[in-house]
KOLZA-725365 format. One record per residue (C-alpha): residue number from 1; residue in one letter; y, x, z. Coordinates in nm, 3 decimals. Example, Ala and Ser with C-alpha at 12.3 -4.5 7.8 and 13.67 -1.06 7.14 Angstrom:
// residues 2
PT     k   r        yy        xx        zz
PT     1   a    -0.450     1.230     0.780
PT     2   s    -0.106     1.367     0.714
This chain:
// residues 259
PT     k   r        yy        xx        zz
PT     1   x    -1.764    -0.884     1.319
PT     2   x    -1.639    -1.222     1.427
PT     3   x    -1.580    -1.134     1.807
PT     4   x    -1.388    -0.815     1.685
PT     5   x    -1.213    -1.014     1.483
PT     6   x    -1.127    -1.246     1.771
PT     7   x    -1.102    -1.015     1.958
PT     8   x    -0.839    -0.872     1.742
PT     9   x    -0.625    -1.146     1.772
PT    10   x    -0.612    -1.127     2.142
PT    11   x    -0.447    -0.845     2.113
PT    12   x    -0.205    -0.946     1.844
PT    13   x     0.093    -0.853     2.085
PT    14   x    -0.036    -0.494     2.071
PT    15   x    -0.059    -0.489     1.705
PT    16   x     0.313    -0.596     1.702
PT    17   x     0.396    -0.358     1.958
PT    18   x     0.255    -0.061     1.752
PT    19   x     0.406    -0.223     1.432
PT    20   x     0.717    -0.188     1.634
PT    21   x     0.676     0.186     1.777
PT    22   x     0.563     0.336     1.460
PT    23   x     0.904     0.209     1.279
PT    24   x     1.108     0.324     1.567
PT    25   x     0.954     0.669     1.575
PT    26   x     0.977     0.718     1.161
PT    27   x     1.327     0.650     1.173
PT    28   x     1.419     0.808     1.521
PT    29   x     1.611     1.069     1.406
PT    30   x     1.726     0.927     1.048
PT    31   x     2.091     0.833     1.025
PT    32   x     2.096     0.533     0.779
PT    33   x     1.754     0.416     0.961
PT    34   x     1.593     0.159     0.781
PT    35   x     1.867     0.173     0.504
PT    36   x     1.555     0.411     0.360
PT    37   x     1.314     0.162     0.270
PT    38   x     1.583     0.048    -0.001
PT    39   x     1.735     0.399    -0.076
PT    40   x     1.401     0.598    -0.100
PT    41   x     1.284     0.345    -0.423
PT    42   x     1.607     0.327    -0.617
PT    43   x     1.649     0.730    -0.583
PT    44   x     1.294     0.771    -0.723
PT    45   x     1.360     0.483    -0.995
PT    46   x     1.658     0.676    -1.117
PT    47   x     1.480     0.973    -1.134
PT    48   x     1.204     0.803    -1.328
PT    49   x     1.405     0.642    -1.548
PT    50   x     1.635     0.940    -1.630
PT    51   x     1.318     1.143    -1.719
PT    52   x     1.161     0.886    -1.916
PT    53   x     1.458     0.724    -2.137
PT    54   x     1.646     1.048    -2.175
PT    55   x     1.436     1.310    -2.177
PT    56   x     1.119     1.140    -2.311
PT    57   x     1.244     0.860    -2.477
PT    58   x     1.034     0.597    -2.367
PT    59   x     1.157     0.270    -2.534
PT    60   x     1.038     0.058    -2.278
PT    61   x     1.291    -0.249    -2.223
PT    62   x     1.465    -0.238    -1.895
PT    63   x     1.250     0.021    -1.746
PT    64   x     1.434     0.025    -1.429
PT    65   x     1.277    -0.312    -1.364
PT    66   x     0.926    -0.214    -1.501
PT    67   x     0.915     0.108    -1.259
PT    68   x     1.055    -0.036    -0.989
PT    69   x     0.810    -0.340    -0.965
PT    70   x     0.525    -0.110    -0.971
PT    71   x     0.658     0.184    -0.753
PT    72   x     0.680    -0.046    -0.454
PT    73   x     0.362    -0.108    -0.418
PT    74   x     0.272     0.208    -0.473
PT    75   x     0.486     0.336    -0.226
PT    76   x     0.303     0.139     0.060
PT    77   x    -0.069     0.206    -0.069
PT    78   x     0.099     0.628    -0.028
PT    79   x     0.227     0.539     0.327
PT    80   x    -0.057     0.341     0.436
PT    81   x    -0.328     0.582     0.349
PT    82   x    -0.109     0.901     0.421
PT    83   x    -0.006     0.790     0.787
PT    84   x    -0.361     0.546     0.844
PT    85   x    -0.519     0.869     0.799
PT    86   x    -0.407     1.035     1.099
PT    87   x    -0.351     0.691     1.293
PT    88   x    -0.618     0.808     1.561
PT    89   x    -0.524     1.127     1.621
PT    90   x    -0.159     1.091     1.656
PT    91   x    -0.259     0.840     1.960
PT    92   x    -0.555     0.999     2.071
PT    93   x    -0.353     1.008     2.434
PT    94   x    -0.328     0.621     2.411
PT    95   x    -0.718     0.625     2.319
PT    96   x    -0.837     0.804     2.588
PT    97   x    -0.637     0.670     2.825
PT    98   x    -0.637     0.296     2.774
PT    99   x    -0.952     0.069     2.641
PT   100   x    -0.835    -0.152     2.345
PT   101   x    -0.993    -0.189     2.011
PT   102   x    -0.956     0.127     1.810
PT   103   x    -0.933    -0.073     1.491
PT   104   x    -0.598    -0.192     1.554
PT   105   x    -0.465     0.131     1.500
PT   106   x    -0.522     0.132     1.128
PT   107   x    -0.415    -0.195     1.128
PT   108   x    -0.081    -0.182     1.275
PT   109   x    -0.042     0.100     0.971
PT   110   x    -0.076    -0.098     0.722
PT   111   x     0.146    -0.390     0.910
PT   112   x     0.402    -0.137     0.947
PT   113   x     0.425     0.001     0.592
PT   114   x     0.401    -0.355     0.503
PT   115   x     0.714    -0.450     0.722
PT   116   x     0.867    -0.091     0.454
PT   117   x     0.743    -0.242     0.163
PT   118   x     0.921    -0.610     0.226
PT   119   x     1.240    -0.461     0.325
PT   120   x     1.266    -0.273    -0.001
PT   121   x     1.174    -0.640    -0.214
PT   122   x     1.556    -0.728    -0.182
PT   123   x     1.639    -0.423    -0.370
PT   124   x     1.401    -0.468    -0.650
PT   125   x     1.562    -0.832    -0.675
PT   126   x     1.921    -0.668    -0.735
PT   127   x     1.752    -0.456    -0.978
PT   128   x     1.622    -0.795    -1.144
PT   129   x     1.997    -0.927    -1.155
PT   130   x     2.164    -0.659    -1.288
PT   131   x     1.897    -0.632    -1.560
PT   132   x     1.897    -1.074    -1.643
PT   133   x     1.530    -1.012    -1.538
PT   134   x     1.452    -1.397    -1.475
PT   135   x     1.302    -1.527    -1.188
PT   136   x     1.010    -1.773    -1.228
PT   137   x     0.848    -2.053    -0.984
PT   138   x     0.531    -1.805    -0.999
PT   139   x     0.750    -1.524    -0.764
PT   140   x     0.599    -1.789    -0.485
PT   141   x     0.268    -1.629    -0.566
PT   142   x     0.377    -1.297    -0.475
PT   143   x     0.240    -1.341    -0.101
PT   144   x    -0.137    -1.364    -0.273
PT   145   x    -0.098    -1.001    -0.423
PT   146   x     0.073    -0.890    -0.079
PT   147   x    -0.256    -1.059     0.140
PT   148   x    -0.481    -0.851    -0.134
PT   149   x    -0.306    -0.562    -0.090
PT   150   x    -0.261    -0.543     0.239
PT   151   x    -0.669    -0.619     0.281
PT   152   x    -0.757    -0.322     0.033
PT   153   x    -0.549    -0.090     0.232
PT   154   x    -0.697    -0.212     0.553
PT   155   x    -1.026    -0.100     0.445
PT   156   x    -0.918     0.228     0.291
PT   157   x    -0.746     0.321     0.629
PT   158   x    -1.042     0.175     0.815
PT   159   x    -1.252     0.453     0.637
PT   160   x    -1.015     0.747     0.667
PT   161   x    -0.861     0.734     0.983
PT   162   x    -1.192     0.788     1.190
PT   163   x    -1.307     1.018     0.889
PT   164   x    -1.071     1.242     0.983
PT   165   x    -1.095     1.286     1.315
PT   166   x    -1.452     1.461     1.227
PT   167   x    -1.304     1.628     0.942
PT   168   x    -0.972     1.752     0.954
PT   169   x    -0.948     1.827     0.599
PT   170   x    -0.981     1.475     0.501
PT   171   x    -0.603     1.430     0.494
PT   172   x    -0.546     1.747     0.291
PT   173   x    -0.771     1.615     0.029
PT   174   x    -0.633     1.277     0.091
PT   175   x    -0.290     1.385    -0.065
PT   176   x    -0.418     1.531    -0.345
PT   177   x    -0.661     1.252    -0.420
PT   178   x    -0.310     1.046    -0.393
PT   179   x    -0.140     1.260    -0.664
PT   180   x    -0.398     1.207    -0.910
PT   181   x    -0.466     0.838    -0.841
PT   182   x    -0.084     0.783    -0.856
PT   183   x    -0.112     0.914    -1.238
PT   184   x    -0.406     0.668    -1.291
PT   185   x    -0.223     0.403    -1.159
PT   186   x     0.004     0.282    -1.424
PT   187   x     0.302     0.306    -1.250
PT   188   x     0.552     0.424    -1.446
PT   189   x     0.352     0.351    -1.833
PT   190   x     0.204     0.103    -1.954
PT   191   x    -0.182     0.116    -1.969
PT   192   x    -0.242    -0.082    -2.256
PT   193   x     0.036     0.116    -2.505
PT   194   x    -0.133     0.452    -2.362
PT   195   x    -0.470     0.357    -2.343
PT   196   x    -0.591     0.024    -2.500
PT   197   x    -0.975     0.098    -2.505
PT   198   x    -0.975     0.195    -2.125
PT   199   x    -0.729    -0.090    -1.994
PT   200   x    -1.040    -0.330    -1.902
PT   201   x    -1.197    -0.033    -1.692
PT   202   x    -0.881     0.078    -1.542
PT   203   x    -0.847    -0.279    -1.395
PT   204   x    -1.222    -0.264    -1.283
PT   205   x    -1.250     0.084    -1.091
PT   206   x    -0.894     0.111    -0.984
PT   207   x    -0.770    -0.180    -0.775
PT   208   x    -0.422    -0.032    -0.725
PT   209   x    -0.381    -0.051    -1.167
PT   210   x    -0.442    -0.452    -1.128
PT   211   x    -0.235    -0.524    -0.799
PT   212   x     0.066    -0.345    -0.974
PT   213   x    -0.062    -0.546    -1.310
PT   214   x     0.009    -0.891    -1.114
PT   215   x     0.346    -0.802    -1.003
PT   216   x     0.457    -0.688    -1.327
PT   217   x     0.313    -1.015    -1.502
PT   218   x     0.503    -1.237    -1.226
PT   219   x     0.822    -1.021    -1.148
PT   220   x     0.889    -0.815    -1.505
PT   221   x     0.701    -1.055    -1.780
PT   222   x     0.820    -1.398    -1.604
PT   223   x     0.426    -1.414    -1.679
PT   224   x     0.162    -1.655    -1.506
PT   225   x    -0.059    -1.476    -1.278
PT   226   x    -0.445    -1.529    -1.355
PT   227   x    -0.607    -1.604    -1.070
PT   228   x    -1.004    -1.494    -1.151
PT   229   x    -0.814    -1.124    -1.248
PT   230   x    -0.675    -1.106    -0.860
PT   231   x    -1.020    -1.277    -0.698
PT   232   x    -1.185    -1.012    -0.813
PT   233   x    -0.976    -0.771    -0.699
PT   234   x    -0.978    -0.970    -0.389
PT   235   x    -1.349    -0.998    -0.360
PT   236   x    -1.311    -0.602    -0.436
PT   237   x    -1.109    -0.571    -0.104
PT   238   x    -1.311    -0.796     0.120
PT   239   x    -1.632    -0.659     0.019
PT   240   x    -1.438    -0.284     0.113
PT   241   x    -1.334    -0.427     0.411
PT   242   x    -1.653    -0.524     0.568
PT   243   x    -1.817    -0.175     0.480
PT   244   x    -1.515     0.011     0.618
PT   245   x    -1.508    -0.159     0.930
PT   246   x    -1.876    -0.101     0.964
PT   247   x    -1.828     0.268     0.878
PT   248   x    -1.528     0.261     1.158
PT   249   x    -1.776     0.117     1.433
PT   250   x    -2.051     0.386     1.381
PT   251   x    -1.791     0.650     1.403
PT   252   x    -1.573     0.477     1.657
PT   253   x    -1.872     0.532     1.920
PT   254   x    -1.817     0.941     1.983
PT   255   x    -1.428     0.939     1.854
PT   256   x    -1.332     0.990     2.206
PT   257   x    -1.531     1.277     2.275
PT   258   x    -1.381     1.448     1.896
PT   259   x    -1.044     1.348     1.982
């Protein structure tokens, strides 16, 4: 694993290249372009917080804020697994015409959804202003949760993209898997006013639930981040990792041939 991974980094100036195509091609034909990644979050945050103060009457203080923080992230764990999943096929041409290592593929997903994901931070800071949400010396820990995050992905891409070049149905269950987990997650509620007794298993068997808990603490509470609740959420998305790019090599070996 530690030649691929050096490997890996001799290519880095592919990675960046397919960072680079895949944002090109998603916004080819868009008119405000990459106006989107900030557009696409405050449209859904409106919507959420119409629904939920008006119509539900959720008396959760400046819920803008506390949906916002936690649909971000959500938003690029969606677009990561959603376009990682098809990563091979959509370049099976590249594949089998070029040798490089297959794994960057997923990769340069998750790098690219990433690239979304920090584009769209600037808005969520507005947000923070308009509200007199405070920012606190702990926002500089904000880069931890995006490593983590970025790793977990990795390794849930790793295992889907070449998953679904054997079984083309794995995307179709993909996005419905996606619906429920996003109701799991607790993105738009919090977990402990809906369910105290499950909040210490939520954390444990859904990673997503504590990555979005850590941004909220640092970004909506003005909280201190605890650092043994996000290593082992990190040691969660390591330990994924190395199985999914294990998983990825035994498959990688015929891809061509189902591609």
């Amino acid at each position: 694993m530690a030649s691929q991974a050096l490997e890996a980094i001799r290519y880095r100036a592919l990675i960046r290249n397919l960072v680079t195509k895949d944002l090109k091609v998603r916004y080819k034909n868009s008119a405000l372009g990459f106006l989107w990644s900030l557009l696409n979050p405050l449209l859904m945050m409106v919507v959420f917080t119409f629904v939920f103060t008006q119509i539900l009457n959720q008396n959760i203080p400046k819920f803008p804020v506390f949906v916002l923080v936690a649909l971000l992230p959500w938003n690029w764990a969606a677009a990561s697994i959603t376009l990682g999943c098809s990563a091979l096929i959509d370049n099976r041409s590249l594949i089998t015409k070029v040798y490089f290592p297959r794994v960057l593929l997923p990769i340069s997903i998750v790098c690219s959804t990433m690239v979304n994901f920090l584009l769209s931070l600037p808005a969520l800071f507005l947000i923070m202003v308009v509200f007199h949400v405070g920012f606190t010396p702990w926002v500089l820990y904000i880069p931890v949760i995006v490593l983590v995050q970025a790793i977990f992905l990795t390794a849930l891409v790793m295992f889907l993209a070449p998953l679904n070049v054997y079984f083309r149905d794995t995307l179709v269950l993909v996005e419905v898997g996606l619906t429920a987990w996003f109701f799991m997650t607790p993105v738009f509620y919090p977990i402990e006013a809906v369910a105290p007794n499950l909040t210490a298993w939520m954390y444990r068997i859904n990673p997503m639930a504590a990555i979005v808990a850590e941004y909220r603490t640092i970004l909506y509470h003005g909280g201190v981040p605890d650092p043994l609740f996000m290593a082992r959420t990190g040691a969660t998305a390591v330990v994924m990792l190395v199985l999914s790019y294990f998983f990825f090599n035994r498959l990688n070996r015929n891809i061509g041939e189902q591609l």
